[in-house]
N, C-alpha and C positions, 0 to 999 in steps of 0.2 A: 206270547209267553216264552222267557228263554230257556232255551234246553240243557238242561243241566248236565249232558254229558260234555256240551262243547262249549259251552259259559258260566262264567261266575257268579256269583250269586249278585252281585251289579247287572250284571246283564252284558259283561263286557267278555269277548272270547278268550277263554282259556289258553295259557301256552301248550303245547303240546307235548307230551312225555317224551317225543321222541320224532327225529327226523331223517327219512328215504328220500336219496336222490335218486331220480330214472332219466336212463340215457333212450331214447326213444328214435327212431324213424322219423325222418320229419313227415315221411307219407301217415304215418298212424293215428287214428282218429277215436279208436279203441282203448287202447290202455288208459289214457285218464280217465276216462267217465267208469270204469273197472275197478280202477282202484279206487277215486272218491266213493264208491258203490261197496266192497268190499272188504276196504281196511278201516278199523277202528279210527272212529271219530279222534280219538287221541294221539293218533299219527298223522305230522304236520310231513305232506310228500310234494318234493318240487318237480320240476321236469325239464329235462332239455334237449331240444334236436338235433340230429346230427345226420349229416347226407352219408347214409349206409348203404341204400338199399335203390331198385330201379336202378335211374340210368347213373347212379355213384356208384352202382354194386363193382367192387374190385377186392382184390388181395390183401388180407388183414394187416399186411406190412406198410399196406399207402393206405388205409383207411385209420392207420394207427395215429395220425396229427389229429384226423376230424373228432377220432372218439376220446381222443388226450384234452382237445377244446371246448366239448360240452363238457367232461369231469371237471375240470377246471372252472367251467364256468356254476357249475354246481357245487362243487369245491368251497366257492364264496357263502354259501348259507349254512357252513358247517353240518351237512347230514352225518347221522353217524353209521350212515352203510351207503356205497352207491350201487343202483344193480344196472348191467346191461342189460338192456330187458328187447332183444330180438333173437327168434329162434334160430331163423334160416343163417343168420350171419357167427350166429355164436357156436353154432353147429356144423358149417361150411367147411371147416379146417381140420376137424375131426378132434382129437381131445386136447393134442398139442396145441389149436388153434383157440380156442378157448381160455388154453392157461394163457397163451400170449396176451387175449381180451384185457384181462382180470388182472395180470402184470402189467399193464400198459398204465390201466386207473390207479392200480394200488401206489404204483411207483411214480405217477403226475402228482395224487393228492396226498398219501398218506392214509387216507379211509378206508375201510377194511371195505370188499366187493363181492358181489353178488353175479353169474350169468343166469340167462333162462336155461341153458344148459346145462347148467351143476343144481338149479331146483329140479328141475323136468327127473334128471337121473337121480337125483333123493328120491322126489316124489316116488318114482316107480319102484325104488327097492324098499321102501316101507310100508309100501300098498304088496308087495310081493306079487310086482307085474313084470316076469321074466320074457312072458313072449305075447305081443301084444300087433293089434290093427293098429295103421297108422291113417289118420286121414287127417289133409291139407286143403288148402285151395290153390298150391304151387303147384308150379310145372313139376313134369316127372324129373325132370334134373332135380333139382332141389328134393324131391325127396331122398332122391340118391344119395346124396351128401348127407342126409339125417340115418339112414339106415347107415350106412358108412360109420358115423359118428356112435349110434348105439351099439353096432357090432363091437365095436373097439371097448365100449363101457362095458359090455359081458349081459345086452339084452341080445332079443330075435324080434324081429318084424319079420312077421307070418304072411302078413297080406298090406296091401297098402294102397291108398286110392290118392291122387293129385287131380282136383277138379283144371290143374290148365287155367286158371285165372288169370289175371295180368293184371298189376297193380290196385291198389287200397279200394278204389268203386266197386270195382268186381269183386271185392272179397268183402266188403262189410256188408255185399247187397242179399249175400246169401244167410238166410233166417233162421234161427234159432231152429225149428220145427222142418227145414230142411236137410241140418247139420245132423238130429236127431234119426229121420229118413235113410240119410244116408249110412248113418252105425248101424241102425237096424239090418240095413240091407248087406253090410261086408262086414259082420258076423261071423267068425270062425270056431269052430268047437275046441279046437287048439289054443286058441287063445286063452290069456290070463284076463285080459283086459283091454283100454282103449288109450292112447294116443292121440288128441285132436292138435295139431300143430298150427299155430301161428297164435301172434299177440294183436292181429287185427281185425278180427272176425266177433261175432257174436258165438261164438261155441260154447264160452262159459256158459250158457244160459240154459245150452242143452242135457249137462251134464246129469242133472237128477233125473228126468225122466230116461236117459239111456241106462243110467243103473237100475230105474227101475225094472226096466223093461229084457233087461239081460240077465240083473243079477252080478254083473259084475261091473269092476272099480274104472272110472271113466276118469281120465287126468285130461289136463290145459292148459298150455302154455300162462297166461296168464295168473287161473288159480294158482301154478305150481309156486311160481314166483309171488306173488301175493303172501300166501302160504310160508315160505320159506323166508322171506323176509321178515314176514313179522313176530315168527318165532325165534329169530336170530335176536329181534330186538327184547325180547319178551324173558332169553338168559337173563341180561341184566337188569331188566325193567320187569318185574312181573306182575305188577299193579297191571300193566298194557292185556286189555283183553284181546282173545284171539280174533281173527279176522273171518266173518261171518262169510266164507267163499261154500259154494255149493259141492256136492258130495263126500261122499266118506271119507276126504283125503283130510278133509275140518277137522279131525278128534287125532290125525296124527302126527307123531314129534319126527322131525325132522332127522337126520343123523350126521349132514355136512356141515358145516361151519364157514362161514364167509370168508373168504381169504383176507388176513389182516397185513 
């Protein structure tokens, strides 16, 4: 039987209201299966890799061709947003380094853009998550740079844990129910709320039961950007249903706007 929300009444698939390009990790094995899982069947989302991260990890001034070469190559399908969708990298440089990301795409393609770093810092000021745990699978370096980077936004990380991981095996290997363990256990009473960082983990998964179980608003790399993407799209398209991503962050309006 064809599904009527992503077929025609032939039985042939629908075009789609609306189309996200993602610039991705070529390490990442996460974000597709997240977003086909979470954003509305009515958003047609392409994707393209680019050596950011591991043994490519360098300075956003030479990493500026490879991420100029996946937008472009995304470029070609006409989306009408592209997002950089990696935490550590788009947070590395602090808020300057960010705008350079987002400047790079806008001024390759034309297409208004998107980081995981300007949804992440929506996300938190709408949920009015001022000071919050941060927990990763990166080394402590890398969180450095993310604490670095929200200090300069106007949040606080109170507390913060880096499991030391080392590349995409080691980080998607750790389970939904251990990600949730672990928030349980570095819990602050200062805190507003939760931080789980990276776009290659299964952490979305954990997020409803950590609010249950705290009480308070759990964000993720991935949901933020999901999230904030498709509310961007959702301005001009509002037939486009929200994107069914997990926790309380679902019912709220965004406040940034895609750099055009």
């Amino acid at each position: 039987m064809s599904d009527t929300k992503t077929t025609t009444a032939r039985g042939r698939l629908a075009p789609p209201l609306a189309r996200i390009g993602v610039i991705l990790p070529t390490s990442n094995r996460m974000i597709e299966p997240q977003f086909s899982h979470y954003a509305p069947v009515e958003v047609g989302v392409h994707f393209a890799r680019a050596q950011i991260t591991g043994p490519w990890s360098r300075s956003l001034d030479l990493l500026a061709p490879e991420i100029a070469r996946a937008a472009n190559t995304l470029a070609d399908a006409r989306p009408d947003l592209i997002v950089f969708n990696c935490t550590a990298t788009s947070m590395k440089e602090g808020q300057a380094g960010d705008a350079f990301l987002l400047d790079t795409i806008r001024k390759e393609t034309g297409i208004a853009t998107m980081s995981t770093a300007a949804a992440v810092n929506d996300a938190l000021r709408v949920m009015k998550v001022k000071r919050f745990v941060l927990l990763s699978p990166y080394v402590q370096a890398t969180n450095d740079h993310e604490i670095h980077y929200f200090a300069e936004a106007g949040f606080e990380v109170v507390h913060d844990i880096g499991l030391g991981l080392v590349g995409g095996d080691q980080y998607i290997a750790v389970t939904p129910e251990r990600w949730v363990d672990i928030a349980l256990a570095n819990d602050r009473p200062d805190s507003d709320g939760f931080f789980l960082a990276c776009t290659n983990t299964t952490q979305i998964e954990a997020i409803e039961e950590i609010e249950r179980a705290t009480g308070k608003p759990v964000l993720n790399s991935n949901q933020a950007v999901i999230w904030a993407a498709i509310n961007h799209l959702r301005q001009t398209i509002p037939a486009l249903p929200q994107a069914t991503i997990p926790g309380a962050l679902r019912e709220r309006t965004p406040r940034v706007q895609a750099a055009a």
